[in-house]
C-alpha positions in Angstrom: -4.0 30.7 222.7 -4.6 34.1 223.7 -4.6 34.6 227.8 -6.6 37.7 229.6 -4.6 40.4 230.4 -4.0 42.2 233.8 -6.0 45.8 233.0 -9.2 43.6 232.6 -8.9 42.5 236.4 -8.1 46.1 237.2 -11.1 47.6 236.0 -13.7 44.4 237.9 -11.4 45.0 241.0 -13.4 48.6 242.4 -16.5 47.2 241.1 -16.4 43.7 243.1 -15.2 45.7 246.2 -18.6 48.1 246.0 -21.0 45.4 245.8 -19.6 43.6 248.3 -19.4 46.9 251.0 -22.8 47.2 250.1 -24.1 43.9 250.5 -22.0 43.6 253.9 -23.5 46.9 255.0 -27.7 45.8 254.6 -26.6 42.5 256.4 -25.0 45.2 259.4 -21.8 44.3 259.1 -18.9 46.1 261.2 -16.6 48.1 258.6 -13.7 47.3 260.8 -14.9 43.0 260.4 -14.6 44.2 256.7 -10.3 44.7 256.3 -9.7 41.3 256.5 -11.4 40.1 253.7 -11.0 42.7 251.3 -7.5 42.3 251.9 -8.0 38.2 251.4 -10.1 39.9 247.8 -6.7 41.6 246.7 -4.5 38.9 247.5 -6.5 36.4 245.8 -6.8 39.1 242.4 -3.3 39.5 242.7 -2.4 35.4 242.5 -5.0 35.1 239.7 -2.9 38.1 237.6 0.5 36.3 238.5 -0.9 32.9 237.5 -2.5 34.5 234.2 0.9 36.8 233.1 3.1 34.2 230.9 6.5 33.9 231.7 9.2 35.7 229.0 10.3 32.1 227.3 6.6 31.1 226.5 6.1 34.9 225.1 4.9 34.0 221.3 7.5 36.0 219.0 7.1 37.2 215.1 6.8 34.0 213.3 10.4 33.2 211.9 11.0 33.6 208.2 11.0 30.3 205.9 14.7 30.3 205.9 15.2 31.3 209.3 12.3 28.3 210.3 14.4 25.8 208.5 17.0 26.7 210.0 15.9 26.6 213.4 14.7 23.1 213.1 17.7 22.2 211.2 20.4 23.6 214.5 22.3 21.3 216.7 21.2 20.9 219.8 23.1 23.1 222.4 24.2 20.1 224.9 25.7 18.7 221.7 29.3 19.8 220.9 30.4 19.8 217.2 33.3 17.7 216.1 36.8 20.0 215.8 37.4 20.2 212.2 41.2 19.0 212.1 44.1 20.0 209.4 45.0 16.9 207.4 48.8 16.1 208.4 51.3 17.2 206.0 54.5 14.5 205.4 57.0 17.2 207.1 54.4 16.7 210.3 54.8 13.3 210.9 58.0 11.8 212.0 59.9 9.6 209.3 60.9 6.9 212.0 61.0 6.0 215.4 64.9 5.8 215.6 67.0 8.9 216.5 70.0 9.6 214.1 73.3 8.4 215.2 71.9 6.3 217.7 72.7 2.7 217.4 75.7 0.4 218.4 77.9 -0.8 215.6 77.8 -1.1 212.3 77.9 -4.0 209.3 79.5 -3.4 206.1 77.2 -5.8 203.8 79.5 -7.2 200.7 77.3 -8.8 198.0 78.3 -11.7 195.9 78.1 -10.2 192.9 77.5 -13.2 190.4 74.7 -14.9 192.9 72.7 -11.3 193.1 72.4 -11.5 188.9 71.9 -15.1 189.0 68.8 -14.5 191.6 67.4 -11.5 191.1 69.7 -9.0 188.9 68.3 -10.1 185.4 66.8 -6.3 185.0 70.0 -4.9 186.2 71.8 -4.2 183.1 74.6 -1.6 185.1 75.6 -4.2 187.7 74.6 -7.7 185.4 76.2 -6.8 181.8 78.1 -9.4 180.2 81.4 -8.4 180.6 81.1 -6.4 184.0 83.1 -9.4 185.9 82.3 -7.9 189.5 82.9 -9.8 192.9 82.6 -8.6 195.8 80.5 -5.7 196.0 79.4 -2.9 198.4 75.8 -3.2 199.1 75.8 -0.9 201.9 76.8 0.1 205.3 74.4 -0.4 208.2 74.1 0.6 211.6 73.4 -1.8 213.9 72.1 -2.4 217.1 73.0 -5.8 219.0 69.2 -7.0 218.6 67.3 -5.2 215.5 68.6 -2.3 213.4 67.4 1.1 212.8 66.0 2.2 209.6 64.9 5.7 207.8 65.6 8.0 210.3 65.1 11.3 208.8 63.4 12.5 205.3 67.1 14.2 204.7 67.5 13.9 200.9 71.1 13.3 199.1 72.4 16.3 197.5 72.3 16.3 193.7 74.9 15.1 191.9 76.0 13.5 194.3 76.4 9.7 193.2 79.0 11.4 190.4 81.4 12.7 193.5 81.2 9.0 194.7 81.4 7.3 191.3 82.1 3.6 191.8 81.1 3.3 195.1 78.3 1.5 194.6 77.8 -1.2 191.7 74.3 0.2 190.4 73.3 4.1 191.0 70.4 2.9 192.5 71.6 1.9 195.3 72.9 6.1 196.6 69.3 6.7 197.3 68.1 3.5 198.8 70.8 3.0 200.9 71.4 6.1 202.1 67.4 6.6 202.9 67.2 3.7 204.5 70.6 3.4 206.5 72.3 6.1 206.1 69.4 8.2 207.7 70.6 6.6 211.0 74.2 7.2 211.0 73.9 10.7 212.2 76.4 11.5 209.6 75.8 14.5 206.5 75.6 12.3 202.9 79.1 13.3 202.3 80.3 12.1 205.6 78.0 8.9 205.3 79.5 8.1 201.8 83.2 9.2 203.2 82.9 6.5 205.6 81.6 3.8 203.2 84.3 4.3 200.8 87.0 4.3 203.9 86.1 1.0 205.3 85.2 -0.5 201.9 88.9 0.3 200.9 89.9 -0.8 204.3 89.1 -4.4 203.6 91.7 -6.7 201.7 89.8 -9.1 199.5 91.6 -12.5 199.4 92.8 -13.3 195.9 90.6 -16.3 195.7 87.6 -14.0 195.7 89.0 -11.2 193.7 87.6 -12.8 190.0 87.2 -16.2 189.8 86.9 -17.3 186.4 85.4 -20.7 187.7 82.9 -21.7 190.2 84.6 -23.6 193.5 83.2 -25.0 196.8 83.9 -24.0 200.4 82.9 -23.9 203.6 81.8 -20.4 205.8 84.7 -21.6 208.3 87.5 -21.7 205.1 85.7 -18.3 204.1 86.8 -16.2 207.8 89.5 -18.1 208.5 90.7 -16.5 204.2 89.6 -13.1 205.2 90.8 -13.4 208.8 94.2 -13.7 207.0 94.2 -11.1 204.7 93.0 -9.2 207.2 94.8 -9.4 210.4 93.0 -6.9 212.6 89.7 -8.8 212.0 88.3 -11.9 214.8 86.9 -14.7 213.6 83.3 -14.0 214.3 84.5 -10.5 212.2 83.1 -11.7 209.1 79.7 -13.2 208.8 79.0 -15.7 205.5 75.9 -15.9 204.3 74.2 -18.2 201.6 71.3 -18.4 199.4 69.2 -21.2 198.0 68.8 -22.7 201.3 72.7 -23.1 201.8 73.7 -23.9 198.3 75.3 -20.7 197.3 77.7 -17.5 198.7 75.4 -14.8 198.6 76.8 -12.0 201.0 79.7 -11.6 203.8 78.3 -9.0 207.1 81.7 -7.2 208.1 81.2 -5.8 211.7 82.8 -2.4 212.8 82.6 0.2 215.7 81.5 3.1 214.5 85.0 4.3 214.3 85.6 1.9 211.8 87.6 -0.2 213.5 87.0 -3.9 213.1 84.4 -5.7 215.8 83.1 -9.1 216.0 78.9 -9.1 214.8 76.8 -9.6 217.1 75.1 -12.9 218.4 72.0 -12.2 216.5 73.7 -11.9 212.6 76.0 -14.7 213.6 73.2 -17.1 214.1 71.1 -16.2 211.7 74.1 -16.5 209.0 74.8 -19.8 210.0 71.3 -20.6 209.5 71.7 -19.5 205.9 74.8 -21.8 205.0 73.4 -24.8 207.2 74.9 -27.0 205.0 78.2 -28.8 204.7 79.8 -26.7 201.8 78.1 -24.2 199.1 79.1 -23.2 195.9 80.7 -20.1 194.9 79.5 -18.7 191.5 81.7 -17.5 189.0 81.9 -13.8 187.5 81.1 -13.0 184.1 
């Protein structure tokens, strides 16, 4: 809609004033009675040009282009602020555990049967489970520990290659290098080499007794005959030392715990492995496979 613009009331403003001096003047009208409403005329024209004279936001611009139309009814609006576009996190950002390195409180040498682990579970492991391999006692790992709970995978630290042929032995299946030390050895705050170092010491630190060494044929005992046989051959180590545990609901030696300081020194387990291992062997005797 088009709307009158101020010139126009410019040019009727001299006219209006004449014709009304001379009508004022036949009806004998004092000029000085006459200020007061010609000013009233220009105050009034003035209000009526204000009023007309369209402020600068409703000022009709060049008609956008199509593209620049759709996009102008496409825009956000302005009290709306967009969503901040965000970097998808990368493994190295986020934190491989909760559980600082080095921090825990003691730690549990695991010793797995080795003729219940085939027997159970070891049917695809052809390096530990061969015919012919005889094993015993084996290193499953070393674990720190805290009196309640345990850490686990600490740090995205990867083993050096090559590594598992410097420590050849150690372990009775190479799988194990990676998975333990990923999962445990993460949290000793030790280097690989120092975390294997320590393995191997305190493996070799513990006397086997010679019933447990290769038994040809299966035998049955009790968890209390089992520490009271490694307290023994083992001097330094407590009673509460060595932890038995059993599979099969009680019916066969599966694993011994074997508590340390961190030093390596021997350390009865905590409250918390001792019960649950005596919940494992809850009954009267269990069976004690032999190798092959």
């Amino acid at each position: 809609m088009s709307t009158p613009h101020p010139s126009k009331h410019l040019l009727l403003r001299p006219i209006l004033i004449l014709i009304a001096l001379m009508l004022l003047s036949l009806a004998c009208v004092d000029l000085a009675e006459l200020e007061p409403i010609v000013e009233e005329v220009f105050s009034a024209l003035e209000t009526s040009e204000m009023a007309a004279e369209p402020p600068e936001s409703a000022v009709p611009t060049a008609a956008p282009s199509n593209q620049a139309a759709a996009i102008t009814e496409t825009a956000a609006p302005t009290d709306m602020v967009p969503p901040t576009a965000t970097a998808e996190p990368t493994a190295a950002a986020i934190p491989a555990s909760l559980y600082p390195p080095g921090d825990f409180d003691f730690l549990v040498m695991s010793l797995s049967w080795s003729p219940d682990y085939c027997a159970t579970s070891g049917q695809n492991d052809a390096q530990q489970c061969s015919i012919g391999r005889k094993l015993a006692f084996v290193l499953h790992g070393l674990w720190p520990q805290y009196e309640d709970g345990w850490p686990q995978y600490c740090s995205n630290e990867e083993l050096p290659y090559g590594i598992e042929e410097d420590y050849a032995g150690l372990f009775p299946s190479d799988k194990l290098y990676d998975h333990e030390w990923e999962k445990h050895g993460t949290c000793s705050g030790l280097s690989p080499e120092g975390y294997f170092d320590l393995s191997a010491l305190i493996k070799e630190s513990v006397v086997i007794p010679p019933a447990y060494q290769s038994p040809e044929e299966p035998f049955r005992t009790t968890a209390e005959d089992l520490q009271e046989a490694f307290t023994l051959a083992n001097p330094d180590f407590d009673p509460e030392t060595v932890a038995v545990r059993c599979s099969s609901s009680g019916r066969y030696l599966k694993e011994l715990f074997v508590c340390f300081e961190k030093d390596g020194d021997p350390r009865p387990c905590s409250d918390e492995i001792l019960k649950n291992a005596a919940r494992s062997c809850g009954r009267d005797d269990f069976l004690v496979r032999n190798i092959r």
